[in-house]
ChimeraX commands (.cxc) that place a marker at each C-alpha (Angstrom):
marker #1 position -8.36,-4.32,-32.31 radius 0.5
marker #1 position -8.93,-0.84,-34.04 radius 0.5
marker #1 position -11.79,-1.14,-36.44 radius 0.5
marker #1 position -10.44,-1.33,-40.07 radius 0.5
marker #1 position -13.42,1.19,-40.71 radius 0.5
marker #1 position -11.64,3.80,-38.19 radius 0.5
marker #1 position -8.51,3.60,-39.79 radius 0.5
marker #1 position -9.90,4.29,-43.02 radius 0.5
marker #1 position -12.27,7.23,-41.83 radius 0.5
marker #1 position -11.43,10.32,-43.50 radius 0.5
marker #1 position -8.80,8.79,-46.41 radius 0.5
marker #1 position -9.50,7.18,-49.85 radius 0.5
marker #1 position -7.28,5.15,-51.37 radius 0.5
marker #1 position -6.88,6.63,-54.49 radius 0.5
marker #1 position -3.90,4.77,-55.63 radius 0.5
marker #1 position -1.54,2.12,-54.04 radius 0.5
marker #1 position 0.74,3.60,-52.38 radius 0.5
marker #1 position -2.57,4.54,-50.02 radius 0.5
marker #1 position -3.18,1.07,-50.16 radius 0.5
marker #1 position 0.45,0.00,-49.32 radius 0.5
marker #1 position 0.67,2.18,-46.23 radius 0.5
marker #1 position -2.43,1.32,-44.44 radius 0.5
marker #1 position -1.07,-2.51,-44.71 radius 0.5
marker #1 position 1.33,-1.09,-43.01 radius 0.5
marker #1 position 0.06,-0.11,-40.69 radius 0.5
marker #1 position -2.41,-2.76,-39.50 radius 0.5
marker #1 position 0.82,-4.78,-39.67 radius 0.5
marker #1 position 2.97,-2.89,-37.44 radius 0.5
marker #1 position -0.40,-2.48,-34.91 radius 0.5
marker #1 position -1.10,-6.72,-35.22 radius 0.5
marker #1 position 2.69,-7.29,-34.36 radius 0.5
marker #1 position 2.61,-4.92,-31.46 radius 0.5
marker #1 position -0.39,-6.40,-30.15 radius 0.5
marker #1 position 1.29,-9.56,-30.09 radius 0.5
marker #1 position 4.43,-8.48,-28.70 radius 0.5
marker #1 position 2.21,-6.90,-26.00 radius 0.5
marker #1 position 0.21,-10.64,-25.65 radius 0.5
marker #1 position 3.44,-12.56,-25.60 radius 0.5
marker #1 position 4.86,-10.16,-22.86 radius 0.5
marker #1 position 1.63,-10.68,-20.44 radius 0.5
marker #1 position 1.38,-14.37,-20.83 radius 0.5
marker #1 position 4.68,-14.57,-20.06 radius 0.5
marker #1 position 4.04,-12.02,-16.53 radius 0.5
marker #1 position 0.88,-14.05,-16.15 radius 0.5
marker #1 position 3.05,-17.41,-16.00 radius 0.5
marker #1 position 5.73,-16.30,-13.83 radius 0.5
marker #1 position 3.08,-14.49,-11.25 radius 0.5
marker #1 position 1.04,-17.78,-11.11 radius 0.5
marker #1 position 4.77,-20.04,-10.62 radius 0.5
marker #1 position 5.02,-17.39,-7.47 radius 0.5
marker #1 position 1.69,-17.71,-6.50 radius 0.5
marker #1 position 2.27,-20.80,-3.46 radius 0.5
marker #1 position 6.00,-19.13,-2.05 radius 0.5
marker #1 position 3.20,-16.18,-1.39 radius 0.5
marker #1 position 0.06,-17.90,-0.11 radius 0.5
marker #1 position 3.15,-20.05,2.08 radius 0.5
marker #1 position 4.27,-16.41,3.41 radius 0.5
marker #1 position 0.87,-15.24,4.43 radius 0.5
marker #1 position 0.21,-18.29,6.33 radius 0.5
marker #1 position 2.72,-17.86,8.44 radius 0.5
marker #1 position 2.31,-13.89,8.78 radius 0.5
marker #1 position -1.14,-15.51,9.58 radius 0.5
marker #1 position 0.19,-17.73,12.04 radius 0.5
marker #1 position 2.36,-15.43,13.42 radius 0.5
marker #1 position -0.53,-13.05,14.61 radius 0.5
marker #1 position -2.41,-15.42,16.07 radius 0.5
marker #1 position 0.62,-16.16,18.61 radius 0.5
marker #1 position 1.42,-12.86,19.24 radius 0.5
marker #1 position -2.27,-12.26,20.19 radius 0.5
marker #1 position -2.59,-15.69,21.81 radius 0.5
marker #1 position 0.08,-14.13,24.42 radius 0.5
marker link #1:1,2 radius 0.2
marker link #1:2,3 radius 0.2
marker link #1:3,4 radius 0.2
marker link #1:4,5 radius 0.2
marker link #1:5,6 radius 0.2
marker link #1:6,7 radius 0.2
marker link #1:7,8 radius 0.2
marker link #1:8,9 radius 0.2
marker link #1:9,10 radius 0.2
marker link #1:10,11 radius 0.2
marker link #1:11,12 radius 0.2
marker link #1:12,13 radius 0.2
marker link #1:13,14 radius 0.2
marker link #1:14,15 radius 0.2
marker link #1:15,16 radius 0.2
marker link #1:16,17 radius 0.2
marker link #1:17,18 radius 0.2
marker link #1:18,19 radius 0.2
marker link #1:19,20 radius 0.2
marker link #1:20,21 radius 0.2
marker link #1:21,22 radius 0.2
marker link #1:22,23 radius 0.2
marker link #1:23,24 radius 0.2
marker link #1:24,25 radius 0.2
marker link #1:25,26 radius 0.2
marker link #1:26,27 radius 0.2
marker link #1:27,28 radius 0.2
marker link #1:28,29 radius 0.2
marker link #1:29,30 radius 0.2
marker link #1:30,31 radius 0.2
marker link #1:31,32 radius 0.2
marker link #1:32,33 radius 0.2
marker link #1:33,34 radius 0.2
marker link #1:34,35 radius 0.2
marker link #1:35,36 radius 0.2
marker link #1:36,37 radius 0.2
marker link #1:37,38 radius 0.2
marker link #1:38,39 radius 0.2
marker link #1:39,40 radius 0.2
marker link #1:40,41 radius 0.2
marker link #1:41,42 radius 0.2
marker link #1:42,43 radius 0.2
marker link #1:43,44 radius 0.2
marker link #1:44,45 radius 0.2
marker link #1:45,46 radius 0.2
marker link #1:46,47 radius 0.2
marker link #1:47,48 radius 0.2
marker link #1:48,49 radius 0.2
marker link #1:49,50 radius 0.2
marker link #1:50,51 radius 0.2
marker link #1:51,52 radius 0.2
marker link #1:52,53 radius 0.2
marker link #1:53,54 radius 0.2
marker link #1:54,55 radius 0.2
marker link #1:55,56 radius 0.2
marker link #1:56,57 radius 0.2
marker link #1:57,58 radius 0.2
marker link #1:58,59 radius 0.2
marker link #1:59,60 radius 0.2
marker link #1:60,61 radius 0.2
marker link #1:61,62 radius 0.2
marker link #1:62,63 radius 0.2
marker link #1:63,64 radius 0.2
marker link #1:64,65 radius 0.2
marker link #1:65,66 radius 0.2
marker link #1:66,67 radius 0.2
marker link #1:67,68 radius 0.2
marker link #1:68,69 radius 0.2
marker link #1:69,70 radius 0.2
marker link #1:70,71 radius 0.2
view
């Protein structure tokens, strides 16, 4: 999360309408973040749900090379 300090380097809030706009701001960035959160959880789950089919495939790629070599 960007330091509240950063955002208010350089600016003084003189009046509210300063004020107003930085609230904003760190509301826009705090729903982003968790639109970007809610996006990876959601990759995170569906990666781990295909997690056996692909431990099942390179078994038998596995198995597959130890035959061929077997012969």
């Amino acid at each position: 999360m960007i330091p509240l300090i950063q955002l208010l380097k350089g600016k003084k809030l003189q009046n509210e309408e300063m004020f107003a706009d930085l609230l904003f701001r760190l509301d826009d960035l705090n729903n982003k973040y968790r639109f970007m959160e809610m996006n990876l959880l959601q990759k995170k789950k569906r990666l781990q749900g295909k997690l056996p089919d692909i431990q099942i495939c390179l078994g038998m790629i596995y198995s597959l090379f130890v035959f061929e070599s077997i012969e």
